[in-house]
C-alpha positions as CSV (number, residue, x, y, z in Angstrom):
1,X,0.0,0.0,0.0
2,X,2.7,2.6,0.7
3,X,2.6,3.1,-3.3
4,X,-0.9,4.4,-3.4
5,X,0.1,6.4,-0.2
6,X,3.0,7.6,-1.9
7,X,0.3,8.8,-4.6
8,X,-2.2,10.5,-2.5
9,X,0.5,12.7,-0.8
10,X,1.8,13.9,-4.6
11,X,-2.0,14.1,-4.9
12,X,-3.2,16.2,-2.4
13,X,0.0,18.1,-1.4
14,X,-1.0,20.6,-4.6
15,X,-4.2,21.7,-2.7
16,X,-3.2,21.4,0.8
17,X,0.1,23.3,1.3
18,X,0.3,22.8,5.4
19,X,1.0,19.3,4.5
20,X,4.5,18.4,5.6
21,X,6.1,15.3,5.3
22,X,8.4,13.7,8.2
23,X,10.0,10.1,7.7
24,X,12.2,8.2,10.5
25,X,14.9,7.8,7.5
26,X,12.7,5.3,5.8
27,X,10.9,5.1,2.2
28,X,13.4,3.9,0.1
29,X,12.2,3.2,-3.6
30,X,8.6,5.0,-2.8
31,X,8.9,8.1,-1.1
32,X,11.7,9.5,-4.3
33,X,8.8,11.4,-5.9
34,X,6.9,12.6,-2.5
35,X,10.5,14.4,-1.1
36,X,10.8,15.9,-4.7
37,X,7.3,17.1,-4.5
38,X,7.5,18.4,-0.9
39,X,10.7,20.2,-1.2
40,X,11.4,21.3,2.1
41,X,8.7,20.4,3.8
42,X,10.2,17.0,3.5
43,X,12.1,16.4,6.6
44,X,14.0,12.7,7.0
45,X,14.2,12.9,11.4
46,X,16.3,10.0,11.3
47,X,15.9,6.9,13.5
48,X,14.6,9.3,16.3
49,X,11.5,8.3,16.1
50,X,10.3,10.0,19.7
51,X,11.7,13.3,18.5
52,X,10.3,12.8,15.6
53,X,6.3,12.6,16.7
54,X,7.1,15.4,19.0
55,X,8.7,17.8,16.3
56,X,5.3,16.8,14.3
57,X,3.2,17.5,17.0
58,X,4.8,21.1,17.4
59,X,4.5,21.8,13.5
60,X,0.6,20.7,14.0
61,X,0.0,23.4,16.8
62,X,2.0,25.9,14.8
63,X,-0.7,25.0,12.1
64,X,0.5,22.4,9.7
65,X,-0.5,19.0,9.1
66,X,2.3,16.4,9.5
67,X,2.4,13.0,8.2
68,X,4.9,10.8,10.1
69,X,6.0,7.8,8.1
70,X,7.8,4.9,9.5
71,X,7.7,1.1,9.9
72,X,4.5,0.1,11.8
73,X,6.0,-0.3,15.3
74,X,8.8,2.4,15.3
75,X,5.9,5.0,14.5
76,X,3.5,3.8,17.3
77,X,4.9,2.1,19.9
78,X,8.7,3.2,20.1
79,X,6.9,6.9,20.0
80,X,3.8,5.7,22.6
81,X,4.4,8.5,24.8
82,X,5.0,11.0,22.6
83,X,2.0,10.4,20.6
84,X,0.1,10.1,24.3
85,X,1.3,13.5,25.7
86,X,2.0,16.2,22.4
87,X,-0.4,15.0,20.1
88,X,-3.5,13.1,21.1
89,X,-3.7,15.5,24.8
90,X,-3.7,18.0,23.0
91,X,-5.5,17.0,19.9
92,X,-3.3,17.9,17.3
93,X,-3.9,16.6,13.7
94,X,-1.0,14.4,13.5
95,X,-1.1,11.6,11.1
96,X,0.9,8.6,12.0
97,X,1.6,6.2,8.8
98,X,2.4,2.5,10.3
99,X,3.9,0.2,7.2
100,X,3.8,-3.3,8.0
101,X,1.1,-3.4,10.6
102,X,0.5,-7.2,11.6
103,X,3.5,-9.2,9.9
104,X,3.9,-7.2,7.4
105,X,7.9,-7.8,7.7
106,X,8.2,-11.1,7.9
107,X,11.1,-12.7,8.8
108,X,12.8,-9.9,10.2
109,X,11.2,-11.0,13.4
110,X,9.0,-9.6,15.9
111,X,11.0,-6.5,16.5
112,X,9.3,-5.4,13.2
113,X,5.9,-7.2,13.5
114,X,3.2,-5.3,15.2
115,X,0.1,-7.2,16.2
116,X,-0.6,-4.9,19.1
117,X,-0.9,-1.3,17.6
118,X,-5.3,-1.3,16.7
119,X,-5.7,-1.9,20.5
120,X,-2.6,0.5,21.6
121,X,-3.5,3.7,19.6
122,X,-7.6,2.8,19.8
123,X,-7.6,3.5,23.5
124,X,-5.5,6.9,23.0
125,X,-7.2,10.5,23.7
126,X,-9.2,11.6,20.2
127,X,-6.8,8.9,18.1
128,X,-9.0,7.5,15.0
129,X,-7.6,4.4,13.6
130,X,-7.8,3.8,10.0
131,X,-7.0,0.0,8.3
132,X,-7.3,0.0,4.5
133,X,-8.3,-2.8,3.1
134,X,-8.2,-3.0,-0.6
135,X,-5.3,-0.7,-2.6
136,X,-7.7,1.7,-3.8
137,X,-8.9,2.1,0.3
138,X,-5.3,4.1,0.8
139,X,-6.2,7.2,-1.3
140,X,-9.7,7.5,0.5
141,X,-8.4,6.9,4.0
142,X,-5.8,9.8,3.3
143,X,-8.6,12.2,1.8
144,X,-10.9,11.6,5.2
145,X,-7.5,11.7,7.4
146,X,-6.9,15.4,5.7
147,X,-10.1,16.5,6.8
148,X,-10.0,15.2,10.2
149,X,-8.9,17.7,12.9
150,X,-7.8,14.7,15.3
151,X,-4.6,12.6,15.6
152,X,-4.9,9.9,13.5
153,X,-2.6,6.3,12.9
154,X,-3.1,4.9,9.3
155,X,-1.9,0.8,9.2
156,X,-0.9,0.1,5.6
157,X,0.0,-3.8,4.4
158,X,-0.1,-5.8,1.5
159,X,-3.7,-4.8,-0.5
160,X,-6.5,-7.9,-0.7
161,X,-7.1,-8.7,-4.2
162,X,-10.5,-9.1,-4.4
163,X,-12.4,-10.2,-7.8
164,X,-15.8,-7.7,-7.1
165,X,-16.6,-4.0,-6.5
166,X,-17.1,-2.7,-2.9
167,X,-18.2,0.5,-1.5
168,X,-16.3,3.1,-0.9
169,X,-13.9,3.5,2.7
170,X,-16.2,3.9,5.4
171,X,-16.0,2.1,9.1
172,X,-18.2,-0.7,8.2
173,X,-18.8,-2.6,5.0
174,X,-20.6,-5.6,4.0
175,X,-18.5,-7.0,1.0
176,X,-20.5,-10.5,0.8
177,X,-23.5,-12.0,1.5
178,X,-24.3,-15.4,3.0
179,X,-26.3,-17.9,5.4
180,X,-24.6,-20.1,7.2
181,X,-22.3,-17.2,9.5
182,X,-21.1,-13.8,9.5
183,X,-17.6,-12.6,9.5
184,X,-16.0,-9.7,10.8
185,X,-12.9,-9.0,10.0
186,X,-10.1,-5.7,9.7
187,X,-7.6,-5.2,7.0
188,X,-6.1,-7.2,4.1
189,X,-6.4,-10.8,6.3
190,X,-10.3,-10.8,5.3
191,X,-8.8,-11.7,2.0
192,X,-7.6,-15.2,3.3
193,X,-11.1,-16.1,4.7
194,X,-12.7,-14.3,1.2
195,X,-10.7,-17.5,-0.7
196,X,-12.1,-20.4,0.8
197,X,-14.5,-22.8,-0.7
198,X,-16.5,-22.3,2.8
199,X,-16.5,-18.5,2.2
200,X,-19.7,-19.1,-0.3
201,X,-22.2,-19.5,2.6
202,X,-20.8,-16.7,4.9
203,X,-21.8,-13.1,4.7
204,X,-18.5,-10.6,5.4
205,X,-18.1,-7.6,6.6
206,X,-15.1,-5.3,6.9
207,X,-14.3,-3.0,9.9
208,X,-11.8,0.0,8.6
209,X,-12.3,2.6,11.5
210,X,-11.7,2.3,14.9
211,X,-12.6,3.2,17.7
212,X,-16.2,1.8,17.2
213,X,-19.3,3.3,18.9
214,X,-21.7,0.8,17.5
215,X,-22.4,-1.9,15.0
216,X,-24.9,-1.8,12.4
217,X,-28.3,-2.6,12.7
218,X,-28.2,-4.8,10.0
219,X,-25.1,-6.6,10.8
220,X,-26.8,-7.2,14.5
221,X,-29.6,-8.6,12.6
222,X,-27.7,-11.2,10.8
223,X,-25.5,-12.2,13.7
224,X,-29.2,-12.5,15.5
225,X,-30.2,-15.0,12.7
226,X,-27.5,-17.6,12.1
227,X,-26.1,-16.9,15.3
228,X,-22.6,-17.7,14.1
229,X,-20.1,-15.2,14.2
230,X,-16.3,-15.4,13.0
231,X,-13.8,-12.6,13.8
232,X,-10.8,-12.6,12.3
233,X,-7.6,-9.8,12.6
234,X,-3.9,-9.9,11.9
235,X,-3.8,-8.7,15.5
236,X,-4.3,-9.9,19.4
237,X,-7.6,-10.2,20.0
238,X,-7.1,-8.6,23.2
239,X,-7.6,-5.2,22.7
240,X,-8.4,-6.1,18.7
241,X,-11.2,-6.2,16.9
242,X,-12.6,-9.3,19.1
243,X,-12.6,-7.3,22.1
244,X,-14.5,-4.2,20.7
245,X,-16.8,-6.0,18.9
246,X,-18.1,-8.8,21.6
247,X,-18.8,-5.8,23.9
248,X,-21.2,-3.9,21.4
249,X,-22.9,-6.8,20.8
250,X,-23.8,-7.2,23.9
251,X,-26.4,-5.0,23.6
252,X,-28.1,-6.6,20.4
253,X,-28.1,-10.0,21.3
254,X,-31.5,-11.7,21.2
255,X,-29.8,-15.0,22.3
256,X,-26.5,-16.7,23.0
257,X,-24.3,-17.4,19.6
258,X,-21.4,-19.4,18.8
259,X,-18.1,-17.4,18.4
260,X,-14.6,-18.3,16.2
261,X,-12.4,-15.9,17.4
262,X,-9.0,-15.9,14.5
263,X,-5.8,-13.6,15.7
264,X,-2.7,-13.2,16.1
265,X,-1.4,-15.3,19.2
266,X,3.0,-14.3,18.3
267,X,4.8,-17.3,17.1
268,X,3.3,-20.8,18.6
269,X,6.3,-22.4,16.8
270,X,9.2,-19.8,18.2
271,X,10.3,-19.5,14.8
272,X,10.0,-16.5,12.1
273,X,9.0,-16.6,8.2
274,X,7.3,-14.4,5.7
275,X,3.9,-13.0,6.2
276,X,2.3,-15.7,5.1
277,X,4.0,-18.4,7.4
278,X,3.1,-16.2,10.5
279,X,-0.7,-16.4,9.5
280,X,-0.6,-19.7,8.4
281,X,0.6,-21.2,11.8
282,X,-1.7,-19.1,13.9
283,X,-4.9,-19.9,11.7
284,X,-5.3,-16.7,9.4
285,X,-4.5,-18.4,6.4
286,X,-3.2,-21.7,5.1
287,X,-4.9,-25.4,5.9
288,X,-5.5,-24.1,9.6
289,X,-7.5,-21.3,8.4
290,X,-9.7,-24.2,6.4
291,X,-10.2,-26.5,8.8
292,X,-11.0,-23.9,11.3
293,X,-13.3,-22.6,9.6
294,X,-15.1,-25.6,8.0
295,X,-15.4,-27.0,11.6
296,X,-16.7,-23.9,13.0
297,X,-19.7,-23.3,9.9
C-alpha cells in the first residue's frame, strides 16, 4: 500500500500546502517522488523516532498538518508516549503512517511485527484508527484523514485482491453476502477467509475505522439470525477487533451465539517466516485457516 500512499501525498499536497512530510529515514524506492514534491517540507528525522512525533506535533500546533511515516511499530509504539502526551492530549492533527502493521515484515522478526498497535493507539485521547483494506482504500483513507482535525494512525500492508466491486472507505462494509455465518474481519487478512470454498455461505463484513461506537443494525440482525459469528484480525484479540466487537454486541443479542475468534497469538512455533507463514501457523490463512473454519460453519 505505501505506493498508493505515496500517490495520494503527490496528490493532495498541490491543494493542501500545510501538509508536511516527516519520515524516521525510511521510504526507500517510494517516497523519491513525495521528497521531490515536498521540497522542504520533506524532513528525514532520522531513527529518532520520539523526537520525531514530537517535532510533528509542534508543526501541528504551529498549524501544519504532519504526516509521520515509519515502519508500523517504530511510529507507534517506540513513540507511545510521545503520541500520548503532544499530540493526542492536545489533539493535534498528526497523522501517524504504520507500514507493515501485523506481519507485514516477515522474517525480520518480531522486532518489526506489530500485532498490538489497533488496541494500543484505539484507546489513546481523540486517536482514530484507519485500516485499508483493498489498494484503492489508501487514497480514500488519506482524503478523510486530511479532513480530520484529530490525531490519526493509518496501518498500511499488502492490498486484498479481491475479484468484485465494494463501497467506498467507510467504518463498516458488507463485501459479501451469506447464510450459514457472518464474518467480521479488519484489514487485508479478510482476504484469506474471502478464498475459501466455505466462504460461499458466509456473509462478510469489513471493519476499517476504529474506535467503534456501535455496530450496524443490519449486521446485529444477521448475527441475531444464524447466530454464528467469526472474527478474524492480523492482531491480538485482546484489545483487537474481538474485544471491541463482543462488547457492542452485547447489547443486540437476542440470544446466546457461537463465536470463532481468529488472531494473532505471536509465534506458537518460536520461529520466524514471511507473512504468510506467521498467519498460516496461527490460523489466518493456510490449511488451519480451512479447517477452522469448515469445523466452526
Amino acid at each position: 500500500m505505501r505506493v498508493e500512499f505515496a500517490q495520494a501525498m503527490l496528490k493532495f499536497f498541490d491543494t493542501n500546502p500545510r501538509m508536511v512530510f516527516i519520515t524516521g529515514d525510511l521510504g526507500y524506492m517510494a517516497l523519491e517522488q513525495v521528497q521531490e514534491k515536498f521540497g522542504d517540507k520533506f524532513i528525514n528525522a532520522g531513527v529518532a523516532e520520539q523526537n520525531m512525533v514530537t517535532v510533528a506535533a509542534a508543526m501541528a500546533y504551529e498549524g501544519f498538518i504532519p504526516w509521520v511515516y515509519s515502519i508500523s511499530p517504530f511510529v507507534t509504539l517506540r513513540p507511545y508516549e510521545q503520541i500520548r502526551n503532544d499530540a493526542c492530549l492536545h489533539d493535534l492533527p498528526v497523522k501517524l503512517i504504520g507500514n507493515g502493521g501485523g506481519y507485514g515484515y516477515g522474517i525480520m522478526g518480531a522486532t518489526h511485527h506489530n500485532i498490538e498497535d489497533i488496541g494500543a493507539m484505539r484507546i489513546l485521547p481523540n486517536m482514530v484508527v484507519y485500516i485499508p483494506f483493498i489498494a484503492k482504500d489508501v487514497e480514500e483513507a488519506v482524503q478523510q484523514m486530511l479532513a480530520d482535525p484529530h490525531p490519526n494512525y493509518l496501518r498500511m500492508n499488502t492490498a486484498a485482491k479481491i475479484k468484485t466491486e465494494i463501497a467506498p472507505f467507510t467504518q463498516w462494509r458488507k463485501i459479501k453476502e451469506g447464510n450459514k455465518g457472518v464474518v467480521v474481519g479488519t484489514g487485508p487478512v479478510v482476504e484469506n477467509i474471502l478464498n475459501l470454498d466455505a466462504a460461499a455461505d458466509l456473509e462478510i463484513w469489513v471493519v476499517s475505522i476504529f474506535p467503534i461506537q456501535d455496530i450496524p443494525e443490519e449486521l446485529a440482525a444477521s448475527i441475531n439470525d444464524v447466530k454464528k459469528l467469526i472474527i478474524i484480525e492480523e492482531h491480538r484479540g485482546e484489545g483487537g477487533l474481538r474485544e471491541t466487537i463482543s462488547y457492542h454486541l452485547m447489547n443486540h443479542l437476542s440470544s446466546p451465539i457461537k463465536i470463532l475468534s481468529l488472531s494473532a497469538n505471536g509465534y506458537p512455533s518460536g520461529k520466524y517466516g514471511d507473512q504468510k507463514f506467521h498467519q498460516a501457523e496461527n490460523d489466518l490463512g493456510g490449511d488451519g485457516l480451512k479447517k477452522r473454519v469448515a469445523e466452526f460453519i
